[in-house]
MIGU-307249 format. One record per residue: residue in three letters; x, y, z of N, C-alpha, C in turn. Coordinates in steps of 0.05 Angstrom, whole numbers, padded with zeros to 5 digits, always signed. Example, Ala and Ser with C-alpha at 12.3 -4.5 7.8 and 13.67 -1.06 7.14 Angstrom:
2
ALA+00264-00114+00156+00246-00090+00156+00264-00066+00156 SER+00257-00045+00142+00273-00021+00143+00258+00001+00157 
! end
This chain:
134
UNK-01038+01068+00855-01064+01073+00843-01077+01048+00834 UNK-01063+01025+00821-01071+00997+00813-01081+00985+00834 UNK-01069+00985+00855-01074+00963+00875-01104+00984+00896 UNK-01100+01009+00896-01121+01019+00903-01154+01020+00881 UNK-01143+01005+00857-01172+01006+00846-01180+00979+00845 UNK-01163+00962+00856-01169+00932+00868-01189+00929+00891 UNK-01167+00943+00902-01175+00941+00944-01206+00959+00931 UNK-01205+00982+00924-01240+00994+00921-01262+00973+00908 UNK-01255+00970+00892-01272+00945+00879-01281+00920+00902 UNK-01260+00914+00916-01269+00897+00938-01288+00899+00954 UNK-01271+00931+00962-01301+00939+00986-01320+00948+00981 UNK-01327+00952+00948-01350+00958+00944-01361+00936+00938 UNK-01355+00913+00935-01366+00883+00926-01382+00878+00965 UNK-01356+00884+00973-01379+00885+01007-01402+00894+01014 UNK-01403+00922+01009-01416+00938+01019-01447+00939+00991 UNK-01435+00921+00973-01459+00914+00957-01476+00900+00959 UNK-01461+00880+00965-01477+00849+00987-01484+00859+01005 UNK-01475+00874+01019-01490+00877+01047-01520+00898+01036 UNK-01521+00915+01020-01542+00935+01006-01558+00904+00996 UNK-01548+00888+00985-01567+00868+00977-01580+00856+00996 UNK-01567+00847+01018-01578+00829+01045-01597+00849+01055 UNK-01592+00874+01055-01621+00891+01070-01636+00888+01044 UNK-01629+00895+01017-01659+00894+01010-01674+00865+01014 UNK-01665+00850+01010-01675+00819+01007-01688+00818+01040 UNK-01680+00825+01059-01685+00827+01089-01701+00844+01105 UNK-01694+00863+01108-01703+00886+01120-01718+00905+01101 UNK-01720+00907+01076-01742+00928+01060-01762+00915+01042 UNK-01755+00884+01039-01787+00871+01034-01801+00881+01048 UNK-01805+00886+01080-01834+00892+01090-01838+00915+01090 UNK-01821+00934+01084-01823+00961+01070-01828+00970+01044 UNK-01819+00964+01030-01826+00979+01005-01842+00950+00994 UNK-01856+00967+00972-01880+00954+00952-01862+00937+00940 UNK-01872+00921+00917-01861+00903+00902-01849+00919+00882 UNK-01861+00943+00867-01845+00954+00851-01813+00972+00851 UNK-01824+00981+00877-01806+00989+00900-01773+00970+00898 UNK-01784+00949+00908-01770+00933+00916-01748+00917+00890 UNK-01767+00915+00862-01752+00920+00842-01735+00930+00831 UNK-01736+00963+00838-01720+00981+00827-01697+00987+00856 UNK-01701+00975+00874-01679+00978+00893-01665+00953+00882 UNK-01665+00933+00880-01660+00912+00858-01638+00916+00838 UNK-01657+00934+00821-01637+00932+00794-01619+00958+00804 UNK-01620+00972+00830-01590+00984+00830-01575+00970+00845 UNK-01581+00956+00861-01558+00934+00871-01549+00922+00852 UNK-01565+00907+00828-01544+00886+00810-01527+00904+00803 UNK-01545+00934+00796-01522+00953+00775-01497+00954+00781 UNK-01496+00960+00805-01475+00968+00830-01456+00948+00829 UNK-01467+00919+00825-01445+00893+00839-01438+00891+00799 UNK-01449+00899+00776-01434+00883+00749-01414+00910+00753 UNK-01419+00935+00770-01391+00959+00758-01372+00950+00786 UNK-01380+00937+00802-01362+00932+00826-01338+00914+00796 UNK-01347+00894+00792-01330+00873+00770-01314+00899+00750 UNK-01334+00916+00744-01315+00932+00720-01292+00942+00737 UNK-01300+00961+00757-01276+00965+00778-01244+00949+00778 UNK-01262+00918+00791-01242+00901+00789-01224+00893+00761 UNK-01242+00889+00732-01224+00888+00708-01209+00915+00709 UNK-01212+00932+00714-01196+00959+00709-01178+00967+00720 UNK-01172+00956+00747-01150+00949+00763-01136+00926+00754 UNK-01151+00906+00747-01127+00885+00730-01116+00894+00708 UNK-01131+00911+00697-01117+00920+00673-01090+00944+00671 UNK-01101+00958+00696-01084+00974+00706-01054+00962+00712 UNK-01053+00938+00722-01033+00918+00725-01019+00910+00711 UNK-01030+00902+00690-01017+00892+00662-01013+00908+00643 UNK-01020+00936+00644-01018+00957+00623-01018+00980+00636 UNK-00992+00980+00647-00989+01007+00664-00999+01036+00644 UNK-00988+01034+00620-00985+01045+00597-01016+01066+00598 UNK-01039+01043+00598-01063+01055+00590-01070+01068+00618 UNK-01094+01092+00601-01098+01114+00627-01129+01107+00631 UNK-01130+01095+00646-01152+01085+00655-01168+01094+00678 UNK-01157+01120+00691-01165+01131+00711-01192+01150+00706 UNK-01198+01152+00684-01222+01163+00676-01241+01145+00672 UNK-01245+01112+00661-01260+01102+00665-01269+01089+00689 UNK-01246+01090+00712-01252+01088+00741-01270+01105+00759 UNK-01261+01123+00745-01281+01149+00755-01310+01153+00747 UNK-01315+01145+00711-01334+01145+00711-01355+01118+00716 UNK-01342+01099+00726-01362+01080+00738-01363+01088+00770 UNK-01349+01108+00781-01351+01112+00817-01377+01139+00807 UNK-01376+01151+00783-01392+01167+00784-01422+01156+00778 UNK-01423+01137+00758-01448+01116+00753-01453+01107+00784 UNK-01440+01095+00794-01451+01089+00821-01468+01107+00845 UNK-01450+01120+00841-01462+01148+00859-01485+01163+00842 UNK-01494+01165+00816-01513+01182+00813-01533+01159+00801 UNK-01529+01137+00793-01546+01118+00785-01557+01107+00808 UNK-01547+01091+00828-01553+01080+00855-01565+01098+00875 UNK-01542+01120+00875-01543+01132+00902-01571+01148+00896 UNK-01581+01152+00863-01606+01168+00867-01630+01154+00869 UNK-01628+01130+00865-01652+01110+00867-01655+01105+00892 UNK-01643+01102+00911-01627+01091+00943-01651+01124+00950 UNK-01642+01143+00943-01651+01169+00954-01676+01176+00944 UNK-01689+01166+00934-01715+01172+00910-01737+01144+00931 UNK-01723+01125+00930-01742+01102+00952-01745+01118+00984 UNK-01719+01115+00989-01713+01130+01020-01739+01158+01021 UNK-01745+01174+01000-01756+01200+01011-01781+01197+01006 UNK-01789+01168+00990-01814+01166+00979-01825+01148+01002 UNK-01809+01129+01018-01815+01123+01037-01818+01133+01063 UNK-01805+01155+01072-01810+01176+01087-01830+01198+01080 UNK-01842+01200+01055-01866+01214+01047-01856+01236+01057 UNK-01820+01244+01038-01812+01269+01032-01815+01282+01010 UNK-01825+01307+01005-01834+01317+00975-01806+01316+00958 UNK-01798+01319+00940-01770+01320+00923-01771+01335+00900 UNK-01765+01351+00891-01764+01366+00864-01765+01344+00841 UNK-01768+01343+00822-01771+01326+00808-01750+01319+00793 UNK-01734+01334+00789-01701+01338+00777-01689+01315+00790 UNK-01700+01314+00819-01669+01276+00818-01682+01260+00807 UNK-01699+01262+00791-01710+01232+00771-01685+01233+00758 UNK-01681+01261+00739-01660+01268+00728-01633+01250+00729 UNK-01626+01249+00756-01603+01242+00764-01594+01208+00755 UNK-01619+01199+00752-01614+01174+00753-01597+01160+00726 UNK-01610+01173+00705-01600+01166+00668-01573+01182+00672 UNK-01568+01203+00678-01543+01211+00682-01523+01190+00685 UNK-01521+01182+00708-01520+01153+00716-01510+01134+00698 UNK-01532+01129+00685-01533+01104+00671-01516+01119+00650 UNK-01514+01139+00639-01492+01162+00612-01471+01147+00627 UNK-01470+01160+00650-01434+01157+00661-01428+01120+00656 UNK-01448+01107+00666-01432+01072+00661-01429+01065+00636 UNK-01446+01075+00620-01441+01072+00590-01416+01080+00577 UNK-01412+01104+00585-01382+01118+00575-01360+01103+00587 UNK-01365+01089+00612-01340+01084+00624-01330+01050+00606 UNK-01358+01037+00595-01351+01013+00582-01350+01021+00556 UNK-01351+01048+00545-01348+01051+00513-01314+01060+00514 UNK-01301+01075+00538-01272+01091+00542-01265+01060+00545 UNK-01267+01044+00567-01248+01018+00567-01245+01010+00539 UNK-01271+01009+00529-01274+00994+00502-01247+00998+00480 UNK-01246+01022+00480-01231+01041+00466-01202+01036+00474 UNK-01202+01033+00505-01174+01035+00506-01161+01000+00504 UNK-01181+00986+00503-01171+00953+00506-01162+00956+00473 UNK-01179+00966+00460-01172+00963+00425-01150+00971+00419 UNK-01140+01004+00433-01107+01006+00426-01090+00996+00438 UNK-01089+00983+00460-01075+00965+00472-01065+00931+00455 UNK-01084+00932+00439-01092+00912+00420-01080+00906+00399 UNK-01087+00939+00389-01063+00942+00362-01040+00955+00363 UNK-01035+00955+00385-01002+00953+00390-00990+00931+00406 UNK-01007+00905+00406-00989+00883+00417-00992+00868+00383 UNK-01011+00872+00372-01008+00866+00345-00987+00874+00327 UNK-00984+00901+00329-00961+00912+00309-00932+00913+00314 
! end
């Protein structure tokens, strides 16, 4: 499970860069500038939880002990409803597909789940803490 939240973190460090090289490439001449912003700030989002990924797997390493599989989860879930709804909100606005208005919704969800996942690490680095202290 450690070495698989390594290896994930990797390939999503790939497949982030590569989401970056099309926007920087191929959707400047597509989308507007504002557009092009908010495709933006979900790629950075994507590549600082790709890193949390990776600390959480290191940490997984060195502290078998702590259960860290929930804050793994909730940064794969930040990704997927933070990214994947902005990714889908450009995509249908660019295809001048109508959308319910509810996946705006989806997006702060999102951003709930990365928050929780760096407030649970938070939490769990502290008891880890005070028990190498005590």
């Amino acid at each position: 499970m450690r070495n698989t939240t390594l290896a994930l973190g990797a390939f999503l460090a790939g497949i982030t860069i590569a989401m970056g090289a099309l926007g920087a490439h191929a959707l400047k001449d597509i989308l507007n500038a504002a557009q092009l912003q908010t495709y933006e700030t979900a790629v950075r989002y994507q590549m600082y939880h790709v890193f949390a990924l990776l600390l959480i797997g290191i940490f997984q390493n060195q502290y078998p002990q702590l259960a860290l599989s929930i804050c793994k989860k909730l940064v794969l879930i930040g990704m997927l409803l933070f990214g994947g709804s902005i990714y889908l909100i450009l995509l249908l606005s660019h295809l001048s597909i109508a959308f319910p208005f509810w996946i705006y919704l989806i997006t702060p969800m999102g951003g709930l789940s990365y928050i929780s996942s760096w407030l649970l690490f938070a939490a769990k680095l502290y008891q880890v803490s005070q028990k190498v202290e005590n």
